[in-house]
C-alpha positions as CSV (number, residue, x, y, z in Angstrom):
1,X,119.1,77.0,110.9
2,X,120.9,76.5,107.4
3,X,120.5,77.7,104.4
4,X,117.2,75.1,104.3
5,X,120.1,73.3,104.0
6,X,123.5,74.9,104.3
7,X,125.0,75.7,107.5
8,X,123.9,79.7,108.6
9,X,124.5,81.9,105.8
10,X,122.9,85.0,105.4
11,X,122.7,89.2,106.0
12,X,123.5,90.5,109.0
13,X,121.8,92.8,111.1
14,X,122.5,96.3,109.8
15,X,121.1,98.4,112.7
16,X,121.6,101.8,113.5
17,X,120.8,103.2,117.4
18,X,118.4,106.5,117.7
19,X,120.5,107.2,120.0
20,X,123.4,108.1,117.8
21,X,122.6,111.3,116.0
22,X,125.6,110.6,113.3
23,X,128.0,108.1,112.4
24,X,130.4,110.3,114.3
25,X,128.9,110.6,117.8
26,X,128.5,106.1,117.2
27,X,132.0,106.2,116.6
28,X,133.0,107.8,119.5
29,X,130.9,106.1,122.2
30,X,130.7,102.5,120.7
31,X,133.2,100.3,119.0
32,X,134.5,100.4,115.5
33,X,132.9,101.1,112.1
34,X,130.0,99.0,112.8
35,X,126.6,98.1,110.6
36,X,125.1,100.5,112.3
37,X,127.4,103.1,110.9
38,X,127.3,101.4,107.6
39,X,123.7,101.5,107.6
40,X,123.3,105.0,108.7
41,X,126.2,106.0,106.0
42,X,123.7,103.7,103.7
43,X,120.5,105.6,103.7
44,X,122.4,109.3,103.7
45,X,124.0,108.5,100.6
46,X,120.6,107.0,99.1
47,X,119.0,110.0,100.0
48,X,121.3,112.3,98.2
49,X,121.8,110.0,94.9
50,X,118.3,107.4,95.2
51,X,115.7,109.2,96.8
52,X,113.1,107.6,95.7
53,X,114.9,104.0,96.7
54,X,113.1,102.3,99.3
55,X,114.1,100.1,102.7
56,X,112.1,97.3,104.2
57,X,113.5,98.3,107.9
58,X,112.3,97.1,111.6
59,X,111.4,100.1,114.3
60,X,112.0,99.4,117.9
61,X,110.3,102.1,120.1
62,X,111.5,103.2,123.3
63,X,109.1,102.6,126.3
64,X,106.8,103.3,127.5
65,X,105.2,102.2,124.3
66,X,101.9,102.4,126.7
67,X,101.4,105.6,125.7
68,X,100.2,105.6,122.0
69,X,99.7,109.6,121.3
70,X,103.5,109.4,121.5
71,X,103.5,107.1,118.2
72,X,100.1,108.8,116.9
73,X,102.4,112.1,116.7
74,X,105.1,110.0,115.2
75,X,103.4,108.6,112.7
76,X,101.0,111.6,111.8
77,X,99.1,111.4,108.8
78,X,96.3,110.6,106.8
79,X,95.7,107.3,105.8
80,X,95.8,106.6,101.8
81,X,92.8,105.0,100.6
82,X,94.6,102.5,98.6
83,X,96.7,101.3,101.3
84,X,95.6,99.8,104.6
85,X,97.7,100.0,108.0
86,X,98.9,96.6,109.1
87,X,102.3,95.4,109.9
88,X,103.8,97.6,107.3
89,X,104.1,101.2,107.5
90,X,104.2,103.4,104.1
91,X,106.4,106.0,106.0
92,X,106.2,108.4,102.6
93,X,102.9,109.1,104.1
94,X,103.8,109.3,107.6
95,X,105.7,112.2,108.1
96,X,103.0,114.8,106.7
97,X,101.7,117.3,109.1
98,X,98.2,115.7,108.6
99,X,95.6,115.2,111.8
100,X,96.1,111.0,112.4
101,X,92.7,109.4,110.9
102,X,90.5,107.3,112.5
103,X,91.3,105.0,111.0
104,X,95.1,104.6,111.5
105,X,94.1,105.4,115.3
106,X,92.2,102.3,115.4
107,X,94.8,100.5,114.2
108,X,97.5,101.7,116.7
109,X,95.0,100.4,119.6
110,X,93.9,97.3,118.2
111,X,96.3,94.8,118.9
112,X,99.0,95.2,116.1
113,X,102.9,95.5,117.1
114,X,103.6,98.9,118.1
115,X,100.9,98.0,120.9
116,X,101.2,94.6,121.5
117,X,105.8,94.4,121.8
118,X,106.7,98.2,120.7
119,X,108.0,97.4,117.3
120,X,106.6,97.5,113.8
121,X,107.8,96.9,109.9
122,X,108.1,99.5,107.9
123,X,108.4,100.2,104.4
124,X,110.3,103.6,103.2
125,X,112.8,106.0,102.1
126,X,116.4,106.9,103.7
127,X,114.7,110.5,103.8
128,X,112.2,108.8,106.4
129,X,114.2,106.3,107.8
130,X,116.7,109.0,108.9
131,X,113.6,111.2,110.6
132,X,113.0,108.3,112.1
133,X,116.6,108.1,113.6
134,X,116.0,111.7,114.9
135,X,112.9,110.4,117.5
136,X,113.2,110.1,120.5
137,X,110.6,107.5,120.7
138,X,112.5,105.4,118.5
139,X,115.3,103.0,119.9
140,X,116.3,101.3,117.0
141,X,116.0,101.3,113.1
142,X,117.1,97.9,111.6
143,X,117.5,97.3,108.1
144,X,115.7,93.8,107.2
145,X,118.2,90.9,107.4
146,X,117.3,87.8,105.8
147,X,117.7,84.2,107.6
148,X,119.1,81.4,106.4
149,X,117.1,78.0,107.3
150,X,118.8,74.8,108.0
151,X,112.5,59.3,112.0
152,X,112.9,56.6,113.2
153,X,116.2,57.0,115.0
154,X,115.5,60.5,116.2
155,X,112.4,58.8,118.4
156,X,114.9,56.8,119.9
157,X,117.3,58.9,121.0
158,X,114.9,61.0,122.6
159,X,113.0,58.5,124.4
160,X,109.5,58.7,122.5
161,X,109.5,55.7,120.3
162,X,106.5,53.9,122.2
163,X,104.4,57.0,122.5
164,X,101.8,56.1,120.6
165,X,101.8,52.3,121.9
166,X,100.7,54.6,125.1
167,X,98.1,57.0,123.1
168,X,100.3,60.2,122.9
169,X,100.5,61.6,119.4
170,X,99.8,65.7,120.1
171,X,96.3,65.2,119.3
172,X,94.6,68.5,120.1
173,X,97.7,70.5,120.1
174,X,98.5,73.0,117.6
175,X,102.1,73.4,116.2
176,X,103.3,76.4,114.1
177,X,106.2,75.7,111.4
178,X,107.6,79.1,110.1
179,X,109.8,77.9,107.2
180,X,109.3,77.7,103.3
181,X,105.8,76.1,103.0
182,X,104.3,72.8,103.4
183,X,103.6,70.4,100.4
184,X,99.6,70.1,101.2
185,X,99.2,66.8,99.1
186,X,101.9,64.7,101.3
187,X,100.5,61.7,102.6
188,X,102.2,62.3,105.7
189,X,99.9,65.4,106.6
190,X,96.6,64.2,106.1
191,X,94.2,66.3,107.0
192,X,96.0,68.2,109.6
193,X,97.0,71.0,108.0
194,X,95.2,74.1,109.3
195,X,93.5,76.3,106.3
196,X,93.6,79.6,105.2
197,X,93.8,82.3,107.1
198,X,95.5,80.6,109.8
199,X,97.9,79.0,107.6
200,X,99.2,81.4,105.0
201,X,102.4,82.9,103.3
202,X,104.3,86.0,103.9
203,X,106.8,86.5,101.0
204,X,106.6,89.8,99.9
205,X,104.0,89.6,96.8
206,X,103.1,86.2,97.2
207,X,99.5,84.8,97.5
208,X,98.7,85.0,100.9
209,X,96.5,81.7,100.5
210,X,99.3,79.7,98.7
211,X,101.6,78.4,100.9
212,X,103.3,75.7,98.9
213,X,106.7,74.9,99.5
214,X,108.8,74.9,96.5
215,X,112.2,74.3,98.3
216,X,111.8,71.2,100.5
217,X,112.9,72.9,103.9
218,X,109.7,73.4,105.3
219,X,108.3,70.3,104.4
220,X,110.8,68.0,105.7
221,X,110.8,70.7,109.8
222,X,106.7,69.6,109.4
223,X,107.6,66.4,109.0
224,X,110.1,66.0,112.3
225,X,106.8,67.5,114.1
226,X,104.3,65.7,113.3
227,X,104.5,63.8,109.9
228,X,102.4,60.4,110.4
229,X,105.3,58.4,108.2
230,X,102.9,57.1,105.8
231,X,102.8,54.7,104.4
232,X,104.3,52.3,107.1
233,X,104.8,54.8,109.8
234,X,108.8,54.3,109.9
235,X,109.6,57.6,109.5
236,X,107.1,59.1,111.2
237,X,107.3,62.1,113.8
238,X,107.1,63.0,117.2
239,X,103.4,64.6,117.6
240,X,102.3,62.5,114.5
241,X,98.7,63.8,115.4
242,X,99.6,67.4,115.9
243,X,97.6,70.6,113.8
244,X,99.8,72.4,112.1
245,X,99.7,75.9,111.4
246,X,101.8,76.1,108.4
247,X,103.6,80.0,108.2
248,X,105.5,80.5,104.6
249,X,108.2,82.9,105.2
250,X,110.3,81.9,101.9
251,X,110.6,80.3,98.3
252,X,113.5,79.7,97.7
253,X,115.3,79.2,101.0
254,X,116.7,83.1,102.1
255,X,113.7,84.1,104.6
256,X,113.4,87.5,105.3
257,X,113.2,88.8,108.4
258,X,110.2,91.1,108.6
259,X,108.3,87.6,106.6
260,X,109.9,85.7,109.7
261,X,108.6,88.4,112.7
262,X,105.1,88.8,110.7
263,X,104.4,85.0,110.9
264,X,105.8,84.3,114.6
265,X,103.4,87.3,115.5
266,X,100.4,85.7,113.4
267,X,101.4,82.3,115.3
268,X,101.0,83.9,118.4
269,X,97.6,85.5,117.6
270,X,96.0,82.2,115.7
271,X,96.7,80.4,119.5
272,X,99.7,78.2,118.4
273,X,100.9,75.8,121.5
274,X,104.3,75.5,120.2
275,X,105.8,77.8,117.3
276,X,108.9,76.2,115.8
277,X,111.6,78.4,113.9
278,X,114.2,76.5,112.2
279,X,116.2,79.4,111.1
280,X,117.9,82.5,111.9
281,X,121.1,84.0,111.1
282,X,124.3,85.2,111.9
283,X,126.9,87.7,110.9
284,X,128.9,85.2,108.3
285,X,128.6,84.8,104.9
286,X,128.7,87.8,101.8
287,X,126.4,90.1,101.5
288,X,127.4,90.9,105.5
289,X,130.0,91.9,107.1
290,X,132.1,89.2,108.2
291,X,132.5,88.9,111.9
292,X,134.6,85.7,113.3
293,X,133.3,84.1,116.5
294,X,132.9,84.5,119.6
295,X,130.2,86.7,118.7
296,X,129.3,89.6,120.7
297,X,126.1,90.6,119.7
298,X,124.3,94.4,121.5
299,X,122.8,94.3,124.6
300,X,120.1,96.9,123.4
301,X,116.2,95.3,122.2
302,X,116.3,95.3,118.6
303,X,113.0,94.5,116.9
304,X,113.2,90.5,117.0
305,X,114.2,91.2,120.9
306,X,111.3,92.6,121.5
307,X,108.9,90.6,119.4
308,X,110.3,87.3,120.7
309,X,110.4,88.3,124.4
310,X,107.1,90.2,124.3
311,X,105.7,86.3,122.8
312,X,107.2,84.8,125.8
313,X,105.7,87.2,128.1
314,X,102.0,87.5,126.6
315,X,101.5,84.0,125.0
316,X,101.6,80.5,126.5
317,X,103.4,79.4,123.3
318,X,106.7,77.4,123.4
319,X,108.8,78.8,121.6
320,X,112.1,76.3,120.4
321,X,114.7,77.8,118.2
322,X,117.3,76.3,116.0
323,X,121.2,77.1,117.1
324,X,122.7,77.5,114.2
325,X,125.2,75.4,111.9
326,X,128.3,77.3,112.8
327,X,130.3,75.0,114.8
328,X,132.6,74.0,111.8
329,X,134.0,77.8,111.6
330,X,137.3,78.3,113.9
331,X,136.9,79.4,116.8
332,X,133.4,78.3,117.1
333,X,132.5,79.2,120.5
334,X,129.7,82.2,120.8
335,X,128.2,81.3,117.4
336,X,124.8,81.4,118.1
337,X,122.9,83.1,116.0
338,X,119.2,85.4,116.1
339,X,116.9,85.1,117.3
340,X,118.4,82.2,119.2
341,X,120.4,84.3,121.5
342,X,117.2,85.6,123.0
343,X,116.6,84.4,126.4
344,X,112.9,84.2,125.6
345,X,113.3,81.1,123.3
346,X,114.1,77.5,123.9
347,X,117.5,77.3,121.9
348,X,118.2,73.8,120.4
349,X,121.6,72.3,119.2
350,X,122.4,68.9,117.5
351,X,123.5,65.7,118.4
352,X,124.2,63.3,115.5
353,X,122.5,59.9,115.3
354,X,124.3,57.4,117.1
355,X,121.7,55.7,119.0
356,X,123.9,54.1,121.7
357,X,126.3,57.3,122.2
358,X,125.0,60.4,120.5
359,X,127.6,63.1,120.0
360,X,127.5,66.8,119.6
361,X,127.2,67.3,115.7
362,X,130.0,68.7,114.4
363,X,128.1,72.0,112.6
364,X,125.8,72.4,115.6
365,X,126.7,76.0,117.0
366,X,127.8,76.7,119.9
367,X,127.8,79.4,123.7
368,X,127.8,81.2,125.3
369,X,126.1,84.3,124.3
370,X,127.9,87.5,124.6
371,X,126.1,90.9,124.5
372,X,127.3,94.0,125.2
373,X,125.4,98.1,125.5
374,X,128.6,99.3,124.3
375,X,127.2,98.3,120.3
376,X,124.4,99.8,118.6
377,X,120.9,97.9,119.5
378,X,120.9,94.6,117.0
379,X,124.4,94.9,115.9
380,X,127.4,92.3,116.5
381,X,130.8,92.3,116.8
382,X,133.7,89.8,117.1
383,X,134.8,89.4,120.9
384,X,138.6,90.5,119.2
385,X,137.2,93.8,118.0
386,X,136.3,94.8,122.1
387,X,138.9,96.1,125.0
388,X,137.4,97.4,128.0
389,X,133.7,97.3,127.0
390,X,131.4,95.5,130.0
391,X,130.4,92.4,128.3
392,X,127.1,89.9,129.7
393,X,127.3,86.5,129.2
394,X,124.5,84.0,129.1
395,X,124.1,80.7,128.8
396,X,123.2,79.2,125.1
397,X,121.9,76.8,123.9
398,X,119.2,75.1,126.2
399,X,119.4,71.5,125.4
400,X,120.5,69.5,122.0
401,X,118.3,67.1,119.9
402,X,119.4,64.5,117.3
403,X,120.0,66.7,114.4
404,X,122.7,64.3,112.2
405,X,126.4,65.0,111.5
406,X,127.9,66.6,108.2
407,X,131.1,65.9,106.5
408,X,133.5,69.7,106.3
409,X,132.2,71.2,103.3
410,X,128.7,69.1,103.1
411,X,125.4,70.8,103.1
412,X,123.1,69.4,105.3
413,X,119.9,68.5,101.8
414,X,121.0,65.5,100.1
415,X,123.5,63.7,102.7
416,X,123.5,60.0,103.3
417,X,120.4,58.3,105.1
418,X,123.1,57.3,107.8
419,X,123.5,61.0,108.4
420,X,120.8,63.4,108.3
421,X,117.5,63.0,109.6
422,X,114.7,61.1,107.5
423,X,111.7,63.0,107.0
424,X,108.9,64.3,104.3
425,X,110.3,65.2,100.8
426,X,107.8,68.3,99.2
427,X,107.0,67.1,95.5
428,X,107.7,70.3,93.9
429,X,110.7,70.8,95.8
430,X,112.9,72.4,93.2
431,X,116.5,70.6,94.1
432,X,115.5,67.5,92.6
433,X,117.5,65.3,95.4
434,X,114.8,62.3,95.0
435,X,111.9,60.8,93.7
436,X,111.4,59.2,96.8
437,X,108.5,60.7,99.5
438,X,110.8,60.9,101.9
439,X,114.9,62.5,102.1
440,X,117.7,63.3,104.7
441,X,119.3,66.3,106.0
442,X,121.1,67.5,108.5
443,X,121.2,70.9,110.7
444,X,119.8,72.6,113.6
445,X,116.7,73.2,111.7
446,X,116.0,69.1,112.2
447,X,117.1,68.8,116.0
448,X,115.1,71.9,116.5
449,X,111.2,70.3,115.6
450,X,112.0,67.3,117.7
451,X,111.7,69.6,120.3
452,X,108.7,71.3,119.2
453,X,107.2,67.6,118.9
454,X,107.9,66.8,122.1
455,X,106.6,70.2,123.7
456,X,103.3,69.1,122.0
457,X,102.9,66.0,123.8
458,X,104.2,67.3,127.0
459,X,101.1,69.8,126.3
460,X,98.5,67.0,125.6
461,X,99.8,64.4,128.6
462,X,99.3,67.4,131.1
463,X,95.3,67.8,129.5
464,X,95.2,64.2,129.6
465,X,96.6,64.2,133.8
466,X,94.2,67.5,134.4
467,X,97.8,69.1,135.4
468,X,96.1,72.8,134.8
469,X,99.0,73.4,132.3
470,X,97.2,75.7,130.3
471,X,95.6,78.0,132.9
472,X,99.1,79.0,134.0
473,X,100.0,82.2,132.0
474,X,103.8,81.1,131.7
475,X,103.1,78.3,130.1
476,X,105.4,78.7,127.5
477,X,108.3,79.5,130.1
478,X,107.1,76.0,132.4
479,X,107.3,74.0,129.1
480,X,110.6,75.5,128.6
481,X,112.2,74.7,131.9
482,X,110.6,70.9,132.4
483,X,112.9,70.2,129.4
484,X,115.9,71.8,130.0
485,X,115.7,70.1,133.8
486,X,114.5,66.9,132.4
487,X,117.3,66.7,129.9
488,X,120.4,64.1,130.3
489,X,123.6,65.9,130.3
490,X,126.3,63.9,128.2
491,X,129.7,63.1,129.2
492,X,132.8,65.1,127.7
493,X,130.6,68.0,126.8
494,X,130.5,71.6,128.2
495,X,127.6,73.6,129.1
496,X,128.5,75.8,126.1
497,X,128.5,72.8,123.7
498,X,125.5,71.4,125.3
499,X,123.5,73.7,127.7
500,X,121.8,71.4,129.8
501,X,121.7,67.8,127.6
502,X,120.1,66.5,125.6
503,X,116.0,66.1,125.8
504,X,114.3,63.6,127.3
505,X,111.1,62.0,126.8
506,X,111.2,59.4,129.5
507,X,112.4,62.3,132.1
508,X,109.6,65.0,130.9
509,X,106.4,62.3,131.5
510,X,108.4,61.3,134.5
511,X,108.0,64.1,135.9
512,X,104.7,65.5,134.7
513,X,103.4,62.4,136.0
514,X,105.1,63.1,139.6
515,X,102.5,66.8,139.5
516,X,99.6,65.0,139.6
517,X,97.5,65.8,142.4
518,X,100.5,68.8,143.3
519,X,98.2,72.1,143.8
520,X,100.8,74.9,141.8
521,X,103.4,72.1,141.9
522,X,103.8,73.6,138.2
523,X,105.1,76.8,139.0
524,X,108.6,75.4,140.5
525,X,109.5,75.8,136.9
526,X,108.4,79.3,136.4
527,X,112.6,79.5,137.3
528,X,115.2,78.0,135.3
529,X,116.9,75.2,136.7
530,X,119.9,76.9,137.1
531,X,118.2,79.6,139.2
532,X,117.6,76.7,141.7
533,X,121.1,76.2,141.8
């Protein structure tokens, strides 16, 4: 989760509750002069001095979401010809006092976001943004945040050199990379890389069939996956075999975050196994507001709560998530970052590459997770900025991965080969670093698809044992919890630094192999471990 390739930069979440009917009434029931208030404050003034100025914003609704007549009032009007309904929402024609069309009815039932998790994206105008604020269907109105991205050892440390010695590569098995592209003509990819429409790009006016990655991030996640390491295999990846579904949320390394919930929906709905998300972001760097760990972020569902949750609950997708690259700030404890702090997800940190003795990285991010009702739903404050509010804690991140170590000020493109994570270099990638077809780098964002390989093979062993795997409808949550009770806790470390170890190949086909011939055996892992406990 760096920049592609700096530690977590990016926009905060600048969310405003429904719930509060002015920046007044947040003020007095939750704490401080928060985004939400800045937010709110935002779109009044734009309505008074930019009317025509437009927000790319993210709509939680309240449930029941079930019943759509509630949103068909909401969103009443007729359709414009020259503009179809999908995941955004032209709310200048939304709040007319026009009979919903057919059309737009059709759309509201047919499997798109309000129905499917209760959210949508929406393109409009403070004026409409602030009627939105006013429903009482409407939990949450988020302004669009942008995230900031972040083999031959990593194999080893995990446990998975020999896997294809024993015919495991994640042939069959699908793998969806939501990052900045894929470069198509790598040698490393073959012919694996699904076409479009399954693969395709989200950047706002882009080509939706061009998803070439111009920045390098993307490339070198893929790679981690399921690059084959040609031309001599060294630096080949996990799943070497695996499909990829290849989602283009960026060019040039910011990704936005209605481009990021788009794709992981579209993941979802193209029947991804595993859907890998090596960024995120977290309330740091300008243009945000700076918050200083520990991080507590709001209890309440924003948008990406929803949307990743509901993908937990519908799909059988696993779902791993890079950490975050915060652990150099001080203090570094509760510096997750979104959507990584959703229980729904398999959150990864970093280990750096010592094959003997692996350590935690120094960038990788730390728990727990703090959230709190007492903030407006997708907001965050620092723990320092709190008194009496009732604040949750939960336990973050899930496991660690080898992920490479950074010197203080390094980015995590371009360091030494003895630090970073060697993996597939994109051609076109515009930073130059090398000539070479393959680079290193460092970050969450490379611990994190070493976990999304080995969720592919852990999918194709359990076809290969006739385990039943993929008739269980919480598939995504088994797959989950076999690694985090699989995983090999290391010495010195705390659960926050660690969660519950680092991941382990020989462990996971351990005990997959131990359920053969166990009628439901797989759903003693419906349960986190530590519910066992």
């Amino acid at each position: 989760m760096p920049t592609m390739n700096t530690p977590h930069h990016g926009k905060s979440a600048l969310l405003v509750s429904a719930a509060s009917q002015s920046a007044a009434s947040v003020g007095s029931s939750l704490y401080g002069h928060s985004a939400a208030d800045a937010f709110r404050e935002q779109l009044v003034k734009s309505k008074r001095t930019e009317p025509a100025r437009r927000f790319a914003a993210l709509v939680a609704f309240r449930p029941p979401v079930e019943a759509p007549a509630e949103a068909v009032e909401l969103f009443s009007s007729a359709l414009p010809s020259r503009m179809p309904w999908h995941h955004h929402a032209d709310l200048q024609y939304v709040f007319g006092n026009l009979t919903p069309s057919d059309e737009f009815r059709k759309w509201l039932t047919s499997g798109d976001p309000v129905r499917r998790f209760g959210g949508v994206a929406v393109d409009a105008t403070a004026e409409a943004l602030l009627h939105l604020l006013d429903s009482d269907v409407v939990a949450s109105v988020e302004q669009e945040v942008v995230h900031q991205t972040y083999l031959e050892r990593v194999r080893g440390i995990v446990g998975c050199d020999n896997t294809l010695d024993n015919a495991l590569s994640g042939k069959g098995v699908t793998v969806a990379i939501i990052d900045t592209g894929i470069d198509r003509g790598h040698p490393a990819f073959d012919a694996r890389i699904a076409p479009y429409p399954r693969s395709r790009n989200f950047v706002k006016g882009g080509n939706p069939s061009d998803y070439t990655d111009h920045h390098g991030h993307g490339t070198h996640v893929a790679g981690i996956v399921a690059g084959n390491g040609s031309p001599d295999g060294i630096f080949r990846g996990i799943a070497p075999r695996a499909e990829l579904i290849v989602l283009k949320v960026s060019e040039s390394g910011d990704l936005h975050s209605i481009a990021v919930s788009e794709a992981i929906d579209h993941a979802v709905e193209m029947g991804a196994d595993v859907v890998n998300i090596s960024n995120g972001y977290g309330p740091w760097n300008p243009p945000s507001i700076r918050v200083s760990p520990p991080w507590v972020w709001s209890a309440h569902d924003s948008y990406d709560d929803l949307l990743v949750n509901s993908v937990a609950a519908r799909g059988k997708a696993a779902i791993p998530v890079a950490a975050g690259n915060h652990g150099r700030l001080t203090p570094a404890d509760s510096s997750i970052c979104r959507p990584g702090i959703c229980q729904g997800v398999l959150t990864v940190g970093s280990v750096d590459l010592s094959a003997t003795s692996p350590s935690l990285s120094n960038f990788s991010s730390l728990g727990p997770v703090r959230r709190t009702s007492a903030i407006a739903a997708g907001g965050v404050l620092g723990l320092s900025d709190l008194s009496d509010a009732r604040i949750d804690v939960f336990p973050k991140p899930d496991v660690l991965a080898p992920g490479g170590h950074l010197d203080q000020h390094q980015s995590g493109f371009g360091c030494s080969d003895s630090q970073g994570v060697m993996s597939a270099r994109a051609s076109l990638s515009a930073s130059g670093l090398s000539a070479d077809e393959y680079i290193a780098a460092a970050g969450t964002s490379m611990s994190c698809p070493a976990v999304a390989g080995l969720a592919a093979l852990m999918i194709e062993l359990a076809r290969e044992e006739g385990l039943g795997l993929d008739s269980w409808p919480q598939r995504g949550v088994i797959i989950h919890n076999i690694i985090r009770a699989t995983s090999q806790r290391l010495a010195g470390l705390s659960s926050d630094e660690q969660g519950y170890g680092l991941v382990n190949w020989s462990n996971i086909q351990e005990t997959l192999m131990s359920l053969t011939n166990q009628t439901d055996a797989l759903g003693n892992f419906i349960r986190t471990p530590a519910e066992y406990e």
